[in-house]
Structures are given as structure tokens and as C-alpha cells.
C-alpha positions in Angstrom: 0.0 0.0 0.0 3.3 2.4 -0.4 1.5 4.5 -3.6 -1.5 4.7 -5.1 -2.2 7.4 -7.3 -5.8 9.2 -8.7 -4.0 9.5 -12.4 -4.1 5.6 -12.5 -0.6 5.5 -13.0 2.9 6.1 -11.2 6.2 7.4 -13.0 9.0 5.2 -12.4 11.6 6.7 -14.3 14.6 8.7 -12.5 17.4 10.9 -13.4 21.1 9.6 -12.2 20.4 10.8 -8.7 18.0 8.8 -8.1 15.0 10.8 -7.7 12.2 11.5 -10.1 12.9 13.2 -13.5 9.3 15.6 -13.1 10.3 19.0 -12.4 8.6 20.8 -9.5 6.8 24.2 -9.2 9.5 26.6 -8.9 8.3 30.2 -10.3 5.4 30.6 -8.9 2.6 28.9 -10.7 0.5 26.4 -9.2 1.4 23.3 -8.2 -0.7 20.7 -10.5 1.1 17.0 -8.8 1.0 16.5 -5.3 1.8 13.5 -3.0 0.2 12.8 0.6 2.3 11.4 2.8 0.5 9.2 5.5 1.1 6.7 8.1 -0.7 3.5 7.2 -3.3 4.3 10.2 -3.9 7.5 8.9 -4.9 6.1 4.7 -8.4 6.8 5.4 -7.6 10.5 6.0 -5.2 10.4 3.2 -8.0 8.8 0.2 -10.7 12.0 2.3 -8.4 14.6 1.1 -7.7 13.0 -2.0 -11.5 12.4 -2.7 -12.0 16.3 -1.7 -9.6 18.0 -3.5 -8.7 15.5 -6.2 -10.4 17.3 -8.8 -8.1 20.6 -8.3 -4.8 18.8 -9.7 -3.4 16.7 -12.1 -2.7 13.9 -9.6 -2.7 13.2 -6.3 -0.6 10.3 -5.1 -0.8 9.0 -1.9 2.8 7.9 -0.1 3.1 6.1 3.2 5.3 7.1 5.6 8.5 5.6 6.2 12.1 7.3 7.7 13.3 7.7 3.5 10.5 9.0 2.0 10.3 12.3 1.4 14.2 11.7 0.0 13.1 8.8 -2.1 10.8 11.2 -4.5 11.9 14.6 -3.9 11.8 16.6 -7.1 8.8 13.9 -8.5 6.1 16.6 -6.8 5.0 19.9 -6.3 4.1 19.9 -3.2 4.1 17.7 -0.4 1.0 17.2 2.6 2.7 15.6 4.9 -0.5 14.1 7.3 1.1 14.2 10.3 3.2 16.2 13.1 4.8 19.4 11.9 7.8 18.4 13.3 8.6 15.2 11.8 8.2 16.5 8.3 10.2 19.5 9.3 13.4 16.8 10.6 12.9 14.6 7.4 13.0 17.2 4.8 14.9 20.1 6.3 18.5 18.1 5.0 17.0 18.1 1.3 16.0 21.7 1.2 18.5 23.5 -1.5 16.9 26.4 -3.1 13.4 28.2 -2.8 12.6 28.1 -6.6 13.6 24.5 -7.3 12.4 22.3 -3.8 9.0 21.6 -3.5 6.6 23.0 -1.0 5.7 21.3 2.4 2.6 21.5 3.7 1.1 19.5 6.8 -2.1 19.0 7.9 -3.3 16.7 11.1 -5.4 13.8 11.2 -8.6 15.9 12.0 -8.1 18.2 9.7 -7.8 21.2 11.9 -5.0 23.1 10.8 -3.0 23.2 7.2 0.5 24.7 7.8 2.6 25.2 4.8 5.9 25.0 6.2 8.5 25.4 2.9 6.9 27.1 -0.2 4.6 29.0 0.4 4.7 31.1 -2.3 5.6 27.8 -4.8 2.2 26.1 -4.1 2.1 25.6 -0.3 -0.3 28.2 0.2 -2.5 27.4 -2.6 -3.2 23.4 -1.3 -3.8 25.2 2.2 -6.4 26.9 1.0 -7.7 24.1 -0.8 -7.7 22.1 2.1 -9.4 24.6 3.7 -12.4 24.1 2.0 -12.4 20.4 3.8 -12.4 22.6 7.2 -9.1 22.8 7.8 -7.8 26.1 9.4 -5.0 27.8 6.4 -2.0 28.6 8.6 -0.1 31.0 6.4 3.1 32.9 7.6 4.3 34.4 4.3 4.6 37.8 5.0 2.0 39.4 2.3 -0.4 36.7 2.9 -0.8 37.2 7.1 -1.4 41.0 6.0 -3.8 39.8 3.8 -1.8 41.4 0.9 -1.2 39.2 -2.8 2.3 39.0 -3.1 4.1 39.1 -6.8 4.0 35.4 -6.7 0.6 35.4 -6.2 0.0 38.3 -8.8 2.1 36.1 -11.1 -0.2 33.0 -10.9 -3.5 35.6 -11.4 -1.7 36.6 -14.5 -0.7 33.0 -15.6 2.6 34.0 -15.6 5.8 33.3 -13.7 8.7 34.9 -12.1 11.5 34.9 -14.1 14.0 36.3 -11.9 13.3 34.9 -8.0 15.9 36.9 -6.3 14.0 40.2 -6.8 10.8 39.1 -5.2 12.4 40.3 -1.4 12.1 43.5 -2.5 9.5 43.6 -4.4 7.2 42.0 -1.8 8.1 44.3 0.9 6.8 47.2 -1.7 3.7 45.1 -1.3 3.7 45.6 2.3 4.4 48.7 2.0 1.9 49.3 -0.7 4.9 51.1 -2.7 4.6 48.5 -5.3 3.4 50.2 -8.8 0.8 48.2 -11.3 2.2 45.8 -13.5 3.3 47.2 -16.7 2.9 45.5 -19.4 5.6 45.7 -22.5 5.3 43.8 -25.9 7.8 42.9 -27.9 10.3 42.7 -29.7 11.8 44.9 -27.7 15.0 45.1 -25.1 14.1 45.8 -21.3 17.0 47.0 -18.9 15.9 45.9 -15.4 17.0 46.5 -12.3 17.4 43.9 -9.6 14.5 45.0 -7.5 12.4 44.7 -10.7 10.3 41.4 -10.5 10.0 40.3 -14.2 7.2 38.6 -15.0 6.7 36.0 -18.3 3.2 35.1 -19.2 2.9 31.2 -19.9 0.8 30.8 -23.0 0.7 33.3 -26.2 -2.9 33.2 -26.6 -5.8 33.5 -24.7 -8.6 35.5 -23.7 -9.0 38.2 -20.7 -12.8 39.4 -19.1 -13.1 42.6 -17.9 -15.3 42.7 -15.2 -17.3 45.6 -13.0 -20.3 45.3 -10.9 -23.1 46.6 -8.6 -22.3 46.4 -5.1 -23.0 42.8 -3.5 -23.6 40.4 -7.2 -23.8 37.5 -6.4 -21.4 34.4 -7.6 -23.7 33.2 -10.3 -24.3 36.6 -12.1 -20.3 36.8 -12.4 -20.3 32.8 -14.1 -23.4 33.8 -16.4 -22.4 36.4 -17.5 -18.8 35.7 -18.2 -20.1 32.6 -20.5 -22.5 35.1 -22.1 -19.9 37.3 -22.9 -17.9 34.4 -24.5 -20.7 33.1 -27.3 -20.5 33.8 -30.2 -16.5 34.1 -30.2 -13.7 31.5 -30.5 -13.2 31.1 -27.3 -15.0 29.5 -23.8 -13.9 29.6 -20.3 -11.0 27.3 -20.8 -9.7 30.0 -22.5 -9.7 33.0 -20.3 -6.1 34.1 -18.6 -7.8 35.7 -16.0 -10.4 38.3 -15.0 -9.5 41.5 -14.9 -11.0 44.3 -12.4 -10.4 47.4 -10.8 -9.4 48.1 -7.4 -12.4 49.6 -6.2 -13.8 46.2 -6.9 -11.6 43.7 -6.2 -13.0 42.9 -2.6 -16.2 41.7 -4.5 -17.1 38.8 -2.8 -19.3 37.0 -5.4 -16.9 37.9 -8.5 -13.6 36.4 -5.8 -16.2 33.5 -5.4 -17.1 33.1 -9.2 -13.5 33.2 -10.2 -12.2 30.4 -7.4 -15.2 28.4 -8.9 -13.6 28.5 -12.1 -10.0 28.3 -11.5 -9.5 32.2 -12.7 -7.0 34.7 -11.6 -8.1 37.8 -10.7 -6.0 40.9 -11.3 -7.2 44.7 -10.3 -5.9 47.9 -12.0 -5.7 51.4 -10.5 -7.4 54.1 -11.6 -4.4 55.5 -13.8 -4.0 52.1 -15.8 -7.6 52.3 -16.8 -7.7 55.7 -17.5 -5.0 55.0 -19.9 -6.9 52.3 -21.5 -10.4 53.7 -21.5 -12.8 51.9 -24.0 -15.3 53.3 -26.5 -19.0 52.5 -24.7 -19.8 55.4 -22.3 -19.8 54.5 -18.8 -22.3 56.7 -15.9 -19.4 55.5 -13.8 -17.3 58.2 -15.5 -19.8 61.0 -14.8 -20.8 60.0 -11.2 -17.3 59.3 -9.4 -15.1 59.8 -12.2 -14.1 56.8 -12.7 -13.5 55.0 -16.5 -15.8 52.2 -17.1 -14.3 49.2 -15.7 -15.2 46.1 -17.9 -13.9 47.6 -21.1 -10.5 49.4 -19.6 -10.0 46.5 -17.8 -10.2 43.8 -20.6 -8.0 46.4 -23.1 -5.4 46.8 -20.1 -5.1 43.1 -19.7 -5.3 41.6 -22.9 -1.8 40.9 -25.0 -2.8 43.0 -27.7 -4.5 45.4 -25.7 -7.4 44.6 -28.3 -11.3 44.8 -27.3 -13.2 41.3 -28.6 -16.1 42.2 -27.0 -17.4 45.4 -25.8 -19.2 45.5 -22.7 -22.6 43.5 -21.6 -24.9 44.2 -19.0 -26.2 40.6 -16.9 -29.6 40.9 -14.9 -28.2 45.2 -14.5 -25.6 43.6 -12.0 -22.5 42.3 -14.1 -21.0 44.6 -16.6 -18.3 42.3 -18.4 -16.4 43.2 -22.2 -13.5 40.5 -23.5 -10.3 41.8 -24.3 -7.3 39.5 -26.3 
């Protein structure tokens, strides 16, 4: 009963040190293969979490626990539950921790689900299976810095725009700008075209070349369902579905909307907010009362332009039930 494994199947193959030839997360996008590690008294527990989360990754495999474990397929995951004490995953993997951006994350939970505690990586997928655990009734423990002050860190910003860090060094600083709230928007630059960066610059690389962006504004408490209906409205009649979208795009006066934060964790969707100076500079052509009343351009169409590769409106802005404003942008 060592492995089992929701994919059906197990990768046996290995580079010459011994450990599996998968590479982890390790620039901050999600982690998509994760292993729980489980004493054999605990396998119940481990097949629960499996059965609840399951659908949220690639694969789950499930491991059980012996002294060589975690050393045996190090490097095969991207992140690790450990289902048991904090501190014997923290004295069995400590010795194989090398670098941030290539180990896998560490996350423990105990055998009532109480508490998930990502202990290594939380930036690189920890955090993420935390909160998926969470919704199992587990208790999120997060420590990173940007996360206990409730703030979305670059890494974080990165997997909203389905991107990743390219250069992991910079993220120090540029985190503590989050805490701070000194950090500027993201710029965005298309090429070709040379960029001369400094070291507290975090540079971000997006990981597809095509894709779709929704532009999103609201009235004040839409609910989850409005957001899903009328971001597949907005989507017939074009190329593209839900599969599709890199993310949703918003501003920041409405990126504490519950029901469009609840619409996009339904659907596996980023959410990144603009200030009012990125929009303004991105303004689209459908007049918006917004502008008029509190000066503000109209959110669903500046939003999609600002986010979208091309900076290129698909769709201009729909109205859903007078609740959802939302306009596609490529």
C-alpha cells in the first residue's frame, strides 16, 4: 500500500540521482502533482483529502510514511502534505531543502483536519493546497509575510496573471513594496523589444501566447452566479470558452467583490485589479455613468483592453440581470 495514485498511473523513471525526473513548481505557478504522505493508520484520511480536493490537480498520489520518504521522491512533486506532526516532516525534509525556486513546497495538515500549515513554499504552491484544504475545514496557517497582512504578493500576482517569475531573487524587495503598498501596477511591455531591469524589478513572463481576458465591473454585492453567467454570455459567439480566459481583470475599487472572488475560485481564474491610472489609460469606447458620477473610467472595457496581450477589445461591454458589466479583451 506504499502508492496509489488518482491518475491511474505512477512514474517510475529517474534521473542519475535517483529521484524522479518531473520537475517541481519553482516560479510561482500552481502546483498541479502533489503526494500525501500518510502513516498507514492514517490512509483513510489520506483517500478523504484526495477524494475532496482531487479534482483541483493533475494527480494526487498518496505515499506512506517511512524514515526515506520524502528523500526517495523529492523533485517527482510539487508539493508535499505531509498528514502528520509538523515536526517530523520538518526533521525529514529540512537536509534536502537546497533552493526556494527548485524544492518543493511542504505542507502539513493533522489527522482531524484542523490546521494546514505550509511549512517550505509557500509562495511555490504551499499556500495554494492550504487553501484548498481549507475548504475540507481545515484552518489555512499562512506565515508568508503578504499573505498574514492579507496582501497578494508578486508570486501570487504572477499565478493571477498566468505567468511566472523569471528572476526569483528580486521578489524580497518587491514583496516588501507590497507591504508597504509602494509597489506600482504591472506594466505590461510587448515585444520585440529590449528591457533593462533593475534587480529589484520582478519580471514577469506570461505562460501561453494566446488567450482571452474578461473585464469585469459590478453593482455592489452580485452575487457568484451573475459573475459565471455572464462571463459565459460574454464568450458566445467568439472562439473562445472559459477554458480559454487568462484571467479576469477588475479594478481596485472592486476587487474585494465577494461574489466575482467566489465566481472566479469556482472556475480556476486569476483575478488581477488595476488602478485608476491604468484604466484611465486604457479607457474603451462604450460610455460609462461611472465616468460621470465618481469619475471613474468604465471598468469592464478598460479593464479587458489593459489586460489583454494586444491590448485589443473582442467584445465590448454587456450588461447581466443590471448587476454584471463584463467586455473581453485579447
Amino acid at each position: 500500500m506504499s502508492t496509489d495514485s488518482n491518475s491511474g498511473t505512477t512514474d517510475e523513471s529517474s534521473d542519475d540521482s535517483g529521484h524522479g525526473c518531473s520537475t517541481p513548481d519553482s516560479d510561482g505557478e500552481v502546483a498541479e502533482e502533489i503526494a500525501i504522505v500518510a502513516f498507514e493508520r492514517k490512509w483513510e484520511v489520506a483517500e478523504e483529502i484526495r477524494a475532496g480536493i482531487g479534482d483541483r490537480y493533475e494527480a494526487i498520489d498518496l505515499l506512506e510514511y517511512h524514515g526515506d520518504v520524502f528523500a526517495e521522491h523529492w523533485g517527482e512533486y510539487d508539493c508535499f502534505v505531509g498528514l502528520m506532526a509538523s515536526g517530523i516532516a520538518m526533521r525529514k525534509t529540512a537536509g534536502l531543502l537546497d533552493d526556494k525556486w527548485e524544492d518543493p513546497a511542504v505542507v502539513v495538515v493533522d489527522e482531524a483536519l484542523t490546521w494546514a500549515i505550509p511549512l517550505t513554499g509557500g509562495h511555490h504552491g504551499a499556500n495554494q493546497v492550504a487553501d484548498d484544504l481549507a475548504s475540507m475545514g481545515a484552518v489555512p496557517a499562512m506565515t508568508t509575510a503578504s499573505e498574514a497582512a492579507g496582501k497578494q504578493g508578486v508570486e501570487e500576482q504572477a499565478k493571477a496573471l498566468d505567468a511566472h517569475v523569471v528572476n526569483g531573487d528580486s521578489t524580497v524587495a518587491t514583496n516588501l513594496a507590497v507591504l508597504d503598498e509602494e509597489l506600482g501596477p504591472v506594466a505590461r511591455l510587448d515585444g520585440p523589444a529590449a528591457v533593462l531591469a533593475h534587480d529589484e524589478l520582478t519580471v514577469l513572463k506570461r505562460n501561453s501566447e494566446d488567450g482571452v481576458v474578461l473585464g469585469t465591473g459590478s453593482v455592489a454585492g452580485a452575487e457568484a452566479e451573475q459573475f459565471e453567467a455572464a462571463w459565459t454570455a460574454a464568450l458566445d459567439g467568439t472562439d473562445y470558452d472559459l477554458s480559454d480566459v487568462e484571467f479576469v481583470a477588475t479594478g481596485t475599487r472592486k476587487a474585494e467583490e465577494e461574489g466575482l472572488l467566489e465566481a472566479a475560485e469556482d472556475l480556476d481564474l486569476g483575478v488581477v485589479s488595476f488602478e485608476k491610472e491604468t484604466l484611465e489609460e486604457f479607457e474603451g469606447p462604450t460610455p460609462s455613468r461611472s465616468r460621470e458620477l465618481i469619475g471613474w473610467p468604465g471598468i469592464a472595457e478598460s479593464s479587458a483592453i489593459a489586460g489583454g496581450r494586444e491590448h485589443d477589445l473582442l467584445v465590448e461591454k454587456r450588461s447581466h440581470e443590471d448587476a454584471v458589466t463584463v467586455a473581453v479583451g485579447r
